[in-house]
C-alpha positions in Angstrom: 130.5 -30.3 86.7 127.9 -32.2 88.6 126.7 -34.8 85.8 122.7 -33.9 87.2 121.2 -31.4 89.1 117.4 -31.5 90.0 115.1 -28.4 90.5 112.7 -28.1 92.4 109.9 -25.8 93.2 109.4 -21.9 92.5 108.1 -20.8 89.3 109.7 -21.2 85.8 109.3 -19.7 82.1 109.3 -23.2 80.3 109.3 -22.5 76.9 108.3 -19.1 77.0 105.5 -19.4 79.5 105.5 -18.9 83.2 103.9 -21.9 85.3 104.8 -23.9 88.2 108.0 -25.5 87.8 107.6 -29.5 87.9 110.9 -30.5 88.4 113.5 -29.3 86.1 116.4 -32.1 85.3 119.7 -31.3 84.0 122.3 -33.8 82.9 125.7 -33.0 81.6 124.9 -29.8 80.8 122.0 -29.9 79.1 117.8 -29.9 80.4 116.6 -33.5 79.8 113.6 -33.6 81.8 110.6 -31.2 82.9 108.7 -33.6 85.2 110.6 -35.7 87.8 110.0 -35.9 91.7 113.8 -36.5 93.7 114.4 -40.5 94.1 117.0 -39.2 96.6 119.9 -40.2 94.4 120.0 -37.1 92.7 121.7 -33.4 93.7 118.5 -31.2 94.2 118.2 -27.5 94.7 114.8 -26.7 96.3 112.9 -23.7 95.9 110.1 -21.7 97.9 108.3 -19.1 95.2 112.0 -18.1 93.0 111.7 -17.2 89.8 113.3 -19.5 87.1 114.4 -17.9 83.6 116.9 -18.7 80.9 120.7 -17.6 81.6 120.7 -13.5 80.3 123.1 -13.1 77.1 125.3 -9.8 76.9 126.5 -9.5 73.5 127.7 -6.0 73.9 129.6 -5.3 76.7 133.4 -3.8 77.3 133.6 -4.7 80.9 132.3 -4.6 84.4 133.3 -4.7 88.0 135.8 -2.6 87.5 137.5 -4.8 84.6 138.1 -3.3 81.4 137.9 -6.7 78.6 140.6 -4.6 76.0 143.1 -4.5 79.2 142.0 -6.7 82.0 141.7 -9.8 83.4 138.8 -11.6 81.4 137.6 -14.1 84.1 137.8 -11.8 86.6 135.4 -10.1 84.0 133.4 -13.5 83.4 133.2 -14.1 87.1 131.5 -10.6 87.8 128.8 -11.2 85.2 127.9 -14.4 86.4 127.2 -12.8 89.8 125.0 -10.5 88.5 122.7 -13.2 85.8 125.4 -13.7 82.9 125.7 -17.2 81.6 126.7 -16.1 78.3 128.4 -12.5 76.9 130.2 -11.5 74.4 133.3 -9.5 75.5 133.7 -6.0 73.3 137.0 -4.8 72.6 138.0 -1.8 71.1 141.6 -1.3 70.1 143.4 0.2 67.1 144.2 -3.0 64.7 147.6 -3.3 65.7 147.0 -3.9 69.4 144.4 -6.8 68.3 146.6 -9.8 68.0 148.1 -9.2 71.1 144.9 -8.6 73.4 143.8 -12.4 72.1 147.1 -13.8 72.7 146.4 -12.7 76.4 143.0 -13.6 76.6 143.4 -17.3 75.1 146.9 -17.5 77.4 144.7 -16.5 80.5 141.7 -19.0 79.5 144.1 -21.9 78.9 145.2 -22.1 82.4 141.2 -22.6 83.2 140.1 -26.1 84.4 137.0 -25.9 85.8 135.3 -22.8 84.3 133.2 -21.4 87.2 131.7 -17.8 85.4 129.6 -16.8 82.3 130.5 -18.6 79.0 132.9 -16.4 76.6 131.0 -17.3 73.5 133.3 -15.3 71.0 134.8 -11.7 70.6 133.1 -8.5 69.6 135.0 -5.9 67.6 133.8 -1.8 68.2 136.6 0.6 66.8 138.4 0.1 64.3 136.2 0.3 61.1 133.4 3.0 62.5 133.2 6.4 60.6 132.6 8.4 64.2 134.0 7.4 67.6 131.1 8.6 69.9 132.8 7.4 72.6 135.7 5.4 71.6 138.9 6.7 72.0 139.6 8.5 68.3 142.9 6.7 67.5 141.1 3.4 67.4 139.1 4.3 64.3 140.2 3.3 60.8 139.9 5.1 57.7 138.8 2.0 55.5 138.1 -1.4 55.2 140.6 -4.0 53.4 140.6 -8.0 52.8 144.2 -8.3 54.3 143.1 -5.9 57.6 140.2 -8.7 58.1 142.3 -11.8 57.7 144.5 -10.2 60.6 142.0 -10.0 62.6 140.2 -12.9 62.5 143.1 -15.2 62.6 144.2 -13.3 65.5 141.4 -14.5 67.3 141.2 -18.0 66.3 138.6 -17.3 64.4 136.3 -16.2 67.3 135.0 -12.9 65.8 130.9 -13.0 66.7 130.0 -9.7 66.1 131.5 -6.7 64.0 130.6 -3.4 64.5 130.8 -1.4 60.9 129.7 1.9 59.4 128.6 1.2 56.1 129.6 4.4 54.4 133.6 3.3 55.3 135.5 2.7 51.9 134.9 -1.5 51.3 132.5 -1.4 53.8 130.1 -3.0 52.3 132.2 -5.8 50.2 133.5 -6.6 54.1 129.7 -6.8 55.3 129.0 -9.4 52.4 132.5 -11.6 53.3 132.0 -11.6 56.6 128.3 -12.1 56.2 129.1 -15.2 54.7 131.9 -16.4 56.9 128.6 -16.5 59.8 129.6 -12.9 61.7 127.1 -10.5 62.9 127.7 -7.3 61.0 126.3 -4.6 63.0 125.7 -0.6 62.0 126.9 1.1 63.9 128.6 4.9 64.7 127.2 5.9 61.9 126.2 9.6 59.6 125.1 6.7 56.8 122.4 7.9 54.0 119.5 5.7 53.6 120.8 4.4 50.7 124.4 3.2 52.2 122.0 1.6 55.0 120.3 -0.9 52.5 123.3 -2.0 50.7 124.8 -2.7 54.1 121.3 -4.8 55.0 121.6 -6.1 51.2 125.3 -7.3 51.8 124.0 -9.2 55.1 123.9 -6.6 57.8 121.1 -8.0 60.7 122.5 -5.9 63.6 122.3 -2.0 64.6 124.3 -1.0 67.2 123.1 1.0 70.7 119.9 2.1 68.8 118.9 5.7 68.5 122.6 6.4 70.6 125.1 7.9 67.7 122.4 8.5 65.0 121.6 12.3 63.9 118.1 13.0 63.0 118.0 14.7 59.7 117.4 18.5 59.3 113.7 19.0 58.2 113.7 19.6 54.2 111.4 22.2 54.5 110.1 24.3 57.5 107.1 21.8 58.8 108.0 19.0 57.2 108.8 15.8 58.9 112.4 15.0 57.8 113.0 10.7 57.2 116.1 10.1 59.1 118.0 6.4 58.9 116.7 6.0 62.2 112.9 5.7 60.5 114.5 3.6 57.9 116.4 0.9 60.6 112.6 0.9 62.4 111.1 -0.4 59.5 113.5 -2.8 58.2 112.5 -6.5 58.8 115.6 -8.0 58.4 118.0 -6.4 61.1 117.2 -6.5 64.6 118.0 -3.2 67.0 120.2 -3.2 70.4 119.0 -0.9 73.0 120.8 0.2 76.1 117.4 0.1 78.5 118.5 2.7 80.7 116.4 5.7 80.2 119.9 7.8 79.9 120.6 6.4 76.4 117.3 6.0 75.1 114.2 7.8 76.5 111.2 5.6 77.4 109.3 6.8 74.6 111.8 5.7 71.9 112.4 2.3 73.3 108.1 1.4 73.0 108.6 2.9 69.4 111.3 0.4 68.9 109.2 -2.3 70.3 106.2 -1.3 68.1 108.1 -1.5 65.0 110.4 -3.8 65.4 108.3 -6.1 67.4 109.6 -8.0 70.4 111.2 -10.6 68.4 113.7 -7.6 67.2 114.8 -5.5 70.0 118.2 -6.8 71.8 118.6 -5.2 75.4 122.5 -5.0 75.9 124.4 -3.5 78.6 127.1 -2.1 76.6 128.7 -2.0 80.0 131.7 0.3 81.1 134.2 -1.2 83.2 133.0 0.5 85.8 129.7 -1.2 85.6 128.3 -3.0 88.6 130.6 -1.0 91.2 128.9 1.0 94.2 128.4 5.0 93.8 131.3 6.6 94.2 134.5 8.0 92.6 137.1 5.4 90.4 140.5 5.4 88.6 140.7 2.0 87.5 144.1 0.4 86.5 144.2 -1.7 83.1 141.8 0.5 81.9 141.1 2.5 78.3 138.7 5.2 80.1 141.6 7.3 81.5 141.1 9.8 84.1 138.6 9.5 87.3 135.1 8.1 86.4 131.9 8.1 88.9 129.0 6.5 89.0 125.6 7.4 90.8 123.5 4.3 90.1 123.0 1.2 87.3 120.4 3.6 85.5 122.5 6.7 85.2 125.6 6.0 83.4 129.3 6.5 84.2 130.1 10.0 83.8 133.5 12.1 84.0 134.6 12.7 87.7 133.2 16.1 88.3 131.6 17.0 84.7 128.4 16.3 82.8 130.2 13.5 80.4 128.9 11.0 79.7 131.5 7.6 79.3 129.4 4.5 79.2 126.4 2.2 81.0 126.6 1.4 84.5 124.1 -1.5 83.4 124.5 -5.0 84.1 121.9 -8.0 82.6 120.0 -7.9 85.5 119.6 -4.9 85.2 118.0 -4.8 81.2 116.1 -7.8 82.9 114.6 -5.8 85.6 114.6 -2.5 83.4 111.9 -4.3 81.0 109.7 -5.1 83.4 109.5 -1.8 85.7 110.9 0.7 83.4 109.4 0.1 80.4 106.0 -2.1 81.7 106.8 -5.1 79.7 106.1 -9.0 80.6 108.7 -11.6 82.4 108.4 -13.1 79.0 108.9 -10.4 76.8 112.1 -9.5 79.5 113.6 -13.1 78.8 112.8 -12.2 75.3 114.6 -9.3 74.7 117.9 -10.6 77.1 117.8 -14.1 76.4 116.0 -15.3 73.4 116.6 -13.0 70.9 120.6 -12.1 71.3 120.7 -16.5 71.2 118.2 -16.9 67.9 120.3 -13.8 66.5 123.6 -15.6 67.0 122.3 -18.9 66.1 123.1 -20.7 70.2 121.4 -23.7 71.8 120.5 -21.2 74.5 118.1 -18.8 75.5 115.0 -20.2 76.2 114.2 -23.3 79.1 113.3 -26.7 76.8 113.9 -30.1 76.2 117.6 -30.6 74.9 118.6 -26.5 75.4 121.8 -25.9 77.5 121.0 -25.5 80.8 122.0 -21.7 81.5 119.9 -21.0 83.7 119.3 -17.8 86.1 117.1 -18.1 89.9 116.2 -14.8 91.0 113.8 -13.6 93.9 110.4 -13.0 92.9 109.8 -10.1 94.4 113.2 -8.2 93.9 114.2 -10.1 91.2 117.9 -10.1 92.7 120.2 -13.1 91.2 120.0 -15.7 93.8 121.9 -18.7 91.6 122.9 -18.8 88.3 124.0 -21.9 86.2 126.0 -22.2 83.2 125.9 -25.6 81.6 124.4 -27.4 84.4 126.4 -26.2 87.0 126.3 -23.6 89.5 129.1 -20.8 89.7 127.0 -17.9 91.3 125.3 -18.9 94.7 123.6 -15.9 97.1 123.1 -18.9 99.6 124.0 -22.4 99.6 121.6 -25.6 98.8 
């Protein structure tokens, strides 16, 4: 790591507002300065009109680039996200409970032979399988048919303790006693794959529930009670409740453009999480794939980043093609929002929810940082902790 690295020039999103960048100075990792002309003593990337904004976060995502994070290699994995805005993500594995232990002994084998980390920060583990009441995608034999103390303590010491965010369907037997332990123990429990009444819902959000997984994606909306009436569904329920904040896959496949401004109205922008919950196949070119070290199975295609990864051949539907650039780029010409609500939604808010020194550019922040091209707002350099492991061109 270069101890400090000056910026200079282009435009930047200090502290939530776009102006003309002053000189950014990093030290050790961390921004110091927002000020400071080059004495010439000091490593300086200059800048015409770029685009500066906090690194993007990915706290759902089960692979990309043609890596699968339950089977693969997870810097290979790490190294793709940085080249597409990553500084930060939150690898999502889902595996029957057995196969758990093993898939961290991997990953903390593979990471241990790391000096010099040069890809997006693995900032904990993400668990989607085991303990949801419908698979909606994931492979059937991962699901669980209830919730226990000793099944938890299993997984978490598995993973060193690394758990970050649990997906759960509150109506599991012990689901909610799990969402108040784990509540307490600092992990994200997030509804998720879910037929939950209303009821189940709240308890869940009473126990310490403050996540909803994929929004809209795996909820049924109730029958209408009578002919004419407007039924209440959870989905009204999650919209209105202050206290958990909603992930949205910002693709217009998932979610239609309508529903995601809904979201945004209710929840307000301070509550809406644009994930990618990526498919391994994310990020690769269109065309036709049978990837090795993978749990899809089968030949997979993909068409573009905005229209999923699909069955070779068929009409089903297997995952997001997204990448954080992508939900980045997606909030600003998809859905019409601002640069800042953008960083918002990808940067801000999945770093405020999980409690990180990151996610917005200020004094004494970790310097994640992503440089993009203003007008095509492609990644052209991305920095994790002060130093540069994605470069389009060389400074």
């Amino acid at each position: 790591m270069s101890e400090e690295l000056l910026i200079l020039g282009g435009e930047i999103l200090w502290q939530g507002k776009l102006q003309k960048n002053k000189g950014l100075l990093i030290r050790e990792g961390k921004i110091v300065r927002f000020g400071v002309s080059n004495n010439g003593n000091l490593t300086c990337l200059r800048l015409q009109d770029e685009l500066i904004i906090p690194g993007l976060i990915d706290i759902h995502t089960h692979g990309a680039g043609g890596v699968d994070v339950s089977k693969g290699s997870i810097v290979k994995f790490a190294k793709f996200k940085a080249s597409e805005g990553t500084t930060a993500c939150i690898p999502t594995l889902s595996l029957p409970v057995n196969e758990l232990p093993q898939r961290f002994k991997e990953i903390k084998e593979e990471l241990s032979t790391v000096e010099e980390p040069d890809f997006a920060q693995i900032i904990g583990f993400r668990i989607e399988g085991p303990f949801l009441r419908y698979a909606g995608g994931i492979d059937e034999e991962v699901l669980s048919k209830g919730i226990n103390q000793e099944i938890m303590d299993e997984i978490l010491n598995a993973s060193d303790h690394q758990i970050r965010i649990l997906d759960i369907s509150p109506e599991l037997p012990g689901a909610i006693d799990a969402i108040e332990i784990l509540s307490k123990r600092g992990i994200i429990c997030s509804i998720a794959h879910t037929r939950a009444t209303i009821e189940q819902a709240k308890k869940a959000v009473d126990a310490g529930a403050r996540l909803v997984t994929h929004f809209y994606d795996t909820f049924i909306v109730s029958e209408p009670p009578l002919p004419g009436v407007y039924p209440t569904s959870l989905v009204d329920y999650l919209l209105i409740e202050d206290r958990v904040s909603t992930e949205i896959i910002p693709d217009k496949v998932h979610v239609s453009s309508i529903l995601v401004e809904k979201a945004f109205r209710c929840k307000g922008v301070k509550r809406v999480i644009f994930v990618t919950d990526s498919n391994p196949a994310a990020g690769l070119p269109h065309g036709r794939y049978r990837l090795r070290e993978s749990t899809l199975g089968g030949e997979i295609e993909v068409f573009d980043r905005n229209s999923g990864v699909y069955r070779a051949g068929t009409k089903e539907l297997v995952g997001s093609a997204l990448m954080p650039i992508d939900c980045f780029r997606n909030a600003i010409i998809l859905f019409k929002r601002s640069i800042e609500d953008a960083s918002q939604v990808c940067s801000k808010n999945p770093a405020d929810l999980l409690g990180l020194n990151k996610g917005e550019l200020a004094i004494g922040r970790d310097a994640d940082i992503v440089i993009l091209d203003r007008n095509s707002l492609e990644v052209k350099y991305t920095i994790v902790a002060g130093k540069v492991v994605f470069s389009k061109e060389k400074f």
